[in-house]
C-alpha positions as CSV (number, residue, x, y, z in Angstrom):
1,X,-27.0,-17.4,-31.2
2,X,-24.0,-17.3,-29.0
3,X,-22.7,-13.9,-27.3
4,X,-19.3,-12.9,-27.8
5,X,-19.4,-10.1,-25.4
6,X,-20.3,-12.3,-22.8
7,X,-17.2,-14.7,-23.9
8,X,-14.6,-11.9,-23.9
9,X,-16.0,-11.0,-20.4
10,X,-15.6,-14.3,-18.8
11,X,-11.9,-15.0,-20.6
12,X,-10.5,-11.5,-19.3
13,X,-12.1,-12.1,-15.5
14,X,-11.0,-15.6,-15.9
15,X,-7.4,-14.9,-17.0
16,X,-6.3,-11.8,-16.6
17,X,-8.6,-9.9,-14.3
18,X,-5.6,-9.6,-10.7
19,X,-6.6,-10.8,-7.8
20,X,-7.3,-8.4,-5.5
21,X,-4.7,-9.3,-2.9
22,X,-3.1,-7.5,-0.5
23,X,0.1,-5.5,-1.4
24,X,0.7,-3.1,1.2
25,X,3.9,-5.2,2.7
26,X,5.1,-4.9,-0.9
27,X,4.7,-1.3,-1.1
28,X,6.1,-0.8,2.5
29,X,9.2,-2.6,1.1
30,X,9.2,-0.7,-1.8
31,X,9.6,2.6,0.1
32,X,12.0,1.5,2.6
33,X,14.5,-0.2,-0.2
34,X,14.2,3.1,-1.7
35,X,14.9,5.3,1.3
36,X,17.7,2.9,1.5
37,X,19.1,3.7,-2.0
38,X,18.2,6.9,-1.6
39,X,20.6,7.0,1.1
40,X,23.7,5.2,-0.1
41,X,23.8,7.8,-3.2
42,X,23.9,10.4,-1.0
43,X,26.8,9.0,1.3
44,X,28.7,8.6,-1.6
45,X,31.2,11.4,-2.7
46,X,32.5,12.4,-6.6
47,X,29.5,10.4,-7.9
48,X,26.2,11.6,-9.8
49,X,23.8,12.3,-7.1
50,X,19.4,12.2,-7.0
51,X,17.4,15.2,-8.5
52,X,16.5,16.5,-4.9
53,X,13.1,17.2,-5.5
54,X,11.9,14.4,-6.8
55,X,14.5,11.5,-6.6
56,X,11.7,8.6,-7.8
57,X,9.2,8.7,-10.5
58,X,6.9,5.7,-10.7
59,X,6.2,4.2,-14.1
60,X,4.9,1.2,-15.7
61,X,1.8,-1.3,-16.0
62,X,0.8,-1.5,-12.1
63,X,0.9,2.4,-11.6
64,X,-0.6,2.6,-15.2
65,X,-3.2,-0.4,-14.0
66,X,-2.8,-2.0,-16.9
67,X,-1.0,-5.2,-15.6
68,X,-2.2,-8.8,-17.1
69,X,-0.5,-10.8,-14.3
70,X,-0.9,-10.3,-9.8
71,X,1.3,-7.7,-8.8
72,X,5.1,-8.9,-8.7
73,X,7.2,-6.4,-9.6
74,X,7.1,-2.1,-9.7
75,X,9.0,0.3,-12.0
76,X,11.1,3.2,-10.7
77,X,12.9,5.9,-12.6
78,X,16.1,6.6,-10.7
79,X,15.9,10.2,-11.2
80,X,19.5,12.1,-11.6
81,X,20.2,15.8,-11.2
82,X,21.5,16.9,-14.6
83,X,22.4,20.5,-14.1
84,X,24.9,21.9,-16.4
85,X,23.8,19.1,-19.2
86,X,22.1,20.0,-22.4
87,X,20.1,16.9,-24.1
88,X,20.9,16.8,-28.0
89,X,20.2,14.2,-30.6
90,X,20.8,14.4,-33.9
91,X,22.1,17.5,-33.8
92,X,18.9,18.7,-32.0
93,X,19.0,20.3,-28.9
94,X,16.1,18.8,-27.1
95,X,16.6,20.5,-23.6
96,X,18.4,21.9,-20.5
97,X,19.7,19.8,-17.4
98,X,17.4,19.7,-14.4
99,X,19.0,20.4,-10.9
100,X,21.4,22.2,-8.8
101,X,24.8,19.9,-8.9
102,X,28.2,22.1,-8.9
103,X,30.0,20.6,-9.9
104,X,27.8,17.2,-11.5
105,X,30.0,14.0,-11.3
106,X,27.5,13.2,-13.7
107,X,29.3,14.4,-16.3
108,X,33.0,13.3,-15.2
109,X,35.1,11.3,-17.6
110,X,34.6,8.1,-15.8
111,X,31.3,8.6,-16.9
112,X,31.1,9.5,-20.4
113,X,31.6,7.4,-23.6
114,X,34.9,6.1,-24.9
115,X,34.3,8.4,-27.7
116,X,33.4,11.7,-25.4
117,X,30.2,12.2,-27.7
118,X,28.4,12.3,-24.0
119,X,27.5,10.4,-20.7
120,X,27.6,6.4,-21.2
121,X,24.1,4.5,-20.2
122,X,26.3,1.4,-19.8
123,X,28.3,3.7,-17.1
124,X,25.0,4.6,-15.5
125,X,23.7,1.7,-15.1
126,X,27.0,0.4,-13.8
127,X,27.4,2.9,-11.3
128,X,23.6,2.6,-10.3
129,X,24.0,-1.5,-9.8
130,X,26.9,-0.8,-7.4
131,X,24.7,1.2,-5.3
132,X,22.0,-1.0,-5.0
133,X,24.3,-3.8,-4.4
134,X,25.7,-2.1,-1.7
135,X,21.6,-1.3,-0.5
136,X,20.7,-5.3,-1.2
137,X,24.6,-6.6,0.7
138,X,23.5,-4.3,3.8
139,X,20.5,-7.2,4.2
140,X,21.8,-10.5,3.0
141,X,19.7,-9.9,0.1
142,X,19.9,-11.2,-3.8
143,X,22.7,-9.4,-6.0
144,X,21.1,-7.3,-8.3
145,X,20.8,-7.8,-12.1
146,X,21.2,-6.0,-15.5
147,X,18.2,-6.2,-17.6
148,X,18.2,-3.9,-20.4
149,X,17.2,-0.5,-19.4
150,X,17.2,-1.3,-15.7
151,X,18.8,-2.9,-12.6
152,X,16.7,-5.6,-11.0
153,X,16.3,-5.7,-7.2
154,X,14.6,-8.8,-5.6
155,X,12.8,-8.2,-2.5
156,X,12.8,-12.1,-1.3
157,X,10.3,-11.8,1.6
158,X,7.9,-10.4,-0.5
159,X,8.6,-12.5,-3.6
160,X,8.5,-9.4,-5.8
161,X,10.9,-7.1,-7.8
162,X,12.0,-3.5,-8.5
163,X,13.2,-2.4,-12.0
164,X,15.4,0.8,-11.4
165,X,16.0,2.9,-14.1
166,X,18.6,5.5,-14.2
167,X,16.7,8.9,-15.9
168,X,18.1,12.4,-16.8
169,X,15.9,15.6,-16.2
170,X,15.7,17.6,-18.5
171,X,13.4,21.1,-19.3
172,X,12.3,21.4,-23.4
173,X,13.5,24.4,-24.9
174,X,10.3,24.6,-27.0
175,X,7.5,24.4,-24.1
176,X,9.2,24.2,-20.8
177,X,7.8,20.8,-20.2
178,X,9.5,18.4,-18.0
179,X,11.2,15.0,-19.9
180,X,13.6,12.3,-19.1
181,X,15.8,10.7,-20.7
182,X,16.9,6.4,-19.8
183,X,18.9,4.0,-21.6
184,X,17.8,2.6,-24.6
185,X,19.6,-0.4,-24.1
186,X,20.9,-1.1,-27.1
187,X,24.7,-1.5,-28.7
188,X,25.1,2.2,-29.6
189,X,24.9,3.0,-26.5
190,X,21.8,5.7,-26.7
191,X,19.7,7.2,-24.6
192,X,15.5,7.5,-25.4
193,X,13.1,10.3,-23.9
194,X,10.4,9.4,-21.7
195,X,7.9,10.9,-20.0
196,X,6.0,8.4,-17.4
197,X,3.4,10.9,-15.7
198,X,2.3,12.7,-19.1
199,X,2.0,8.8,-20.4
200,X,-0.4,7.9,-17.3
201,X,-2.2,11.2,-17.9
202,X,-2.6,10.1,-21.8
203,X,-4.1,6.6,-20.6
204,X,-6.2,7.5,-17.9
205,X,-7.5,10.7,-20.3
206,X,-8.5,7.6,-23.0
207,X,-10.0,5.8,-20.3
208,X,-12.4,8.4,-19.2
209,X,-15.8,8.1,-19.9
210,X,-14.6,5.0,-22.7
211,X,-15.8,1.7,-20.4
212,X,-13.7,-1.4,-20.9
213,X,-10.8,0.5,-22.3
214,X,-7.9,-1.0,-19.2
215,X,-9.5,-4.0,-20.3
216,X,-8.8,-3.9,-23.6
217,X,-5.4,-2.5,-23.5
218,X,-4.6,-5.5,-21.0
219,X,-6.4,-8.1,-23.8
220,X,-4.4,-6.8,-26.5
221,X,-1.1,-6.7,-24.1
222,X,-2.4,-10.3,-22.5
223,X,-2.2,-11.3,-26.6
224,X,1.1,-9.8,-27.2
225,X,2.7,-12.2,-24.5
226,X,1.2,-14.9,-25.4
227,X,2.1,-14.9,-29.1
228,X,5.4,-13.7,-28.0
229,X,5.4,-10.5,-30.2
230,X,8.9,-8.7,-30.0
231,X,7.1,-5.4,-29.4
232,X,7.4,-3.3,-26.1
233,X,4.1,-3.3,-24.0
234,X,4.3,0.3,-24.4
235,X,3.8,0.6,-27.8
236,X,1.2,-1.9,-27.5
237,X,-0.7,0.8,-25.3
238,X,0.3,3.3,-27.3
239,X,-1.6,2.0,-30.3
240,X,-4.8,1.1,-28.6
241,X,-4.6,5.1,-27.3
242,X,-4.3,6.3,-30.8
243,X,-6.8,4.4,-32.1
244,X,-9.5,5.7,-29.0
245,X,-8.1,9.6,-30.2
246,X,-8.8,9.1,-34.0
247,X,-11.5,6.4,-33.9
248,X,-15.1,5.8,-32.7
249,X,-15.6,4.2,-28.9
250,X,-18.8,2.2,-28.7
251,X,-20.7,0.6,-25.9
252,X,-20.2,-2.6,-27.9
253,X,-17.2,-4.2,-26.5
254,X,-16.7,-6.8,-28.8
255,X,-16.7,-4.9,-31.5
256,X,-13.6,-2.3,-30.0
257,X,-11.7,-5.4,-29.2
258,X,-12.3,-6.6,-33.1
259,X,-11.4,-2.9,-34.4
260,X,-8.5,-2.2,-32.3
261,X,-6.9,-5.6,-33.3
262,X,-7.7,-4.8,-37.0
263,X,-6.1,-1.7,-36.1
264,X,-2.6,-3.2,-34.5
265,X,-2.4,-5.4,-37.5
266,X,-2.7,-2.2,-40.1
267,X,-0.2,-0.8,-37.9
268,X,2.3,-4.0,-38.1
269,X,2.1,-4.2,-41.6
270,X,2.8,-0.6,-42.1
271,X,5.8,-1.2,-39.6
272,X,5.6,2.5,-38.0
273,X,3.9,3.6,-34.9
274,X,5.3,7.0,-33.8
275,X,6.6,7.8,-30.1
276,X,4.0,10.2,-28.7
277,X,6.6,11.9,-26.7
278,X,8.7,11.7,-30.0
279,X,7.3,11.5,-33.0
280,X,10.9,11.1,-34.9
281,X,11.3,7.9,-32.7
282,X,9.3,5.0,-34.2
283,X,8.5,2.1,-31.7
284,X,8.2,-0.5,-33.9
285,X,12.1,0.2,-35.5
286,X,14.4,-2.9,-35.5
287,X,11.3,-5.1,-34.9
288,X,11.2,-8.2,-37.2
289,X,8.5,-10.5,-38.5
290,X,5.9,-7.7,-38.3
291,X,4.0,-9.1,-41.5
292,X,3.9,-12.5,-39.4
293,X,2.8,-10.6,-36.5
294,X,-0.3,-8.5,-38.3
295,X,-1.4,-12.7,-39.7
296,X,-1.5,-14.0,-36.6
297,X,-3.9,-11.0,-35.3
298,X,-5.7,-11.1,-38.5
299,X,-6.6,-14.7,-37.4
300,X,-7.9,-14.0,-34.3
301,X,-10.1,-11.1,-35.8
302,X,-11.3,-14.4,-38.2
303,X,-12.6,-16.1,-35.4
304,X,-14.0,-13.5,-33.9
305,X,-16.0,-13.1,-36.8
306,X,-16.6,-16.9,-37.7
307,X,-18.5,-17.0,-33.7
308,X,-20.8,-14.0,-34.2
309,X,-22.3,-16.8,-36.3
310,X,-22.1,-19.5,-34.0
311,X,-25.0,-20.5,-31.9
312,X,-23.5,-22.8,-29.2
313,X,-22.3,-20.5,-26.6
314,X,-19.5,-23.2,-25.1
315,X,-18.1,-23.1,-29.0
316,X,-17.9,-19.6,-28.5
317,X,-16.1,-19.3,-25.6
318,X,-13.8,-22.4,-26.3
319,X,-12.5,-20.7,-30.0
320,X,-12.3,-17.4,-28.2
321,X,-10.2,-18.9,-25.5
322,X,-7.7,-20.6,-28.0
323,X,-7.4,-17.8,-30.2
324,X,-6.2,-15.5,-27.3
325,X,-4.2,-17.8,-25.6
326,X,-2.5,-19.0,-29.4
327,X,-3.4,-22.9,-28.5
């Protein structure tokens, strides 16, 4: 009888398991492109200026370790002193500005929306993009780039990348917790909260004691990509941590990887999966083709099934490969 836990093993250390190669001359770079931005904000006069005590907040997949590819590019909230600002949304006031600014350019005209309904995220990003322009012109290096929510540095030596994301700081009013808001990145124009180091304390509290959970959440992330799922890799995480919270964890691998992805595809039909920082935001709003989305999962959770049956082991691995990888 073939073994599909051995099969999932040797397709994740075979495809998505990093090399373990040396990044420390990426990280050096990191910081001192940093220390350089960090810099040219604070030469600058009438313009938004860095929350002083913490003017960088690392996010995302690599700090998360939770990457499914070798270690290209890092994520950095751009952290912005919002003192004097109150975050509202829906008529809700969500929180008080972080900071000591006086006055905070952040809030100038030049700044705001056409409309004056608050700051502009297109502005933001805007002004942030000259700055590290002005960081990546000091050292004959690539222009930066808009991509959605962030500005994209290229560190060429190093052949990797660093996603800056403008954040406010902001204090709730409910429980004094810290929060951030970034661009959404959308038309409107809106901002969305965030908050990176809870999120990393969430994952690494579902990974305790739960063996093979990284590895699953980079499976299911690893899937996403491949079948080209319109579906941020965050809420991808997010549902594989609410289904460890409300579900049983076994030692049997297998069997998590075939309920989580029975689990994503409930979720995808049902078309909501709640923010766990906001549970009025929905993560899966504005996403199309979700019904084609759960099918396709649904089929690989068929194969999984049709090879616990199987007895030739290279059958095994070969349908497991192809229903991963969508060939």
């Amino acid at each position: 009888m073939g073994n599909i836990d051995t099969a999932i093993d040797e397709f994740i250390y075979e495809e998505i398991k990093l090399n373990r190669t040396d990044i420390s001359a990426a990280v050096s770079s990191r910081e001192w492109f940093l220390r350089r931005l960090q810099n040219e904000i604070n030469r600058r006069s009438n313009e938004p200026i860095l929350y002083t005590p913490s003017p960088f907040v690392y996010f995302g997949s690599y700090f998360k370790r939770t990457k499914v590819s070798n270690v290209d590019e890092f994520d950095v909230l751009v952290v912005i002193d919002c003192n004097t600002g109150v975050f509202s949304k829906g008529g809700t006031k969500y929180g008080i500005g972080q900071g000591n600014a006086i006055p905070n350019y952040r809030y100038a005209n030049k700044y705001r929306k056409s409309d004056n309904s608050g700051v502009s995220p297109t502005r933001i990003l805007n002004w942030l993009q000259s700055a590290v322009a002005t960081v990546t012109e000091s050292f004959g290096g690539q222009a930066p780039e808009r991509d959605g929510q962030a500005i994209t540095a290229y560190i060429q030596k190093h052949n990797f990348k660093i996603d800056l994301v403008p954040a406010g700081i902001f204090k709730r009013n409910d429980d004094d917790s810290i929060f951030y808001i970034i661009p959404k990145g959308d038309k409107e124009g809106s901002w969305i909260i965030t908050s990176p180091r809870e999120d990393i304390n969430l994952l690494d509290g579902a990974a305790k004691n739960n063996e093979g959970f990284r590895n699953l959440v980079r499976l299911c992330k690893y899937i996403k990509n491949k079948y080209r799922f319109s579906v941020s890799s965050f809420a991808i995480e997010s549902a594989v941590v609410q289904y460890q919270q409300t579900r049983i964890w076994t030692e049997v691998f297998s069997y998590n990887v075939r309920e989580v992805l029975i689990y994503i595809a409930m979720i995808f039909k049902k078309g909501l999966l709640p923010d766990p920082y906001d549970f009025k935001v929905n993560l899966l709003a504005g996403v199309s083709s979700l019904d084609w989305y759960a099918q396709r999962v649904e089929n690989i959770v068929s194969i999984l099934d049709r090879m616990e049956q199987e007895e030739d082991q290279d059958k095994v691995i070969r349908n497991i490969y192809r229903a991963f990888k969508n060939e």
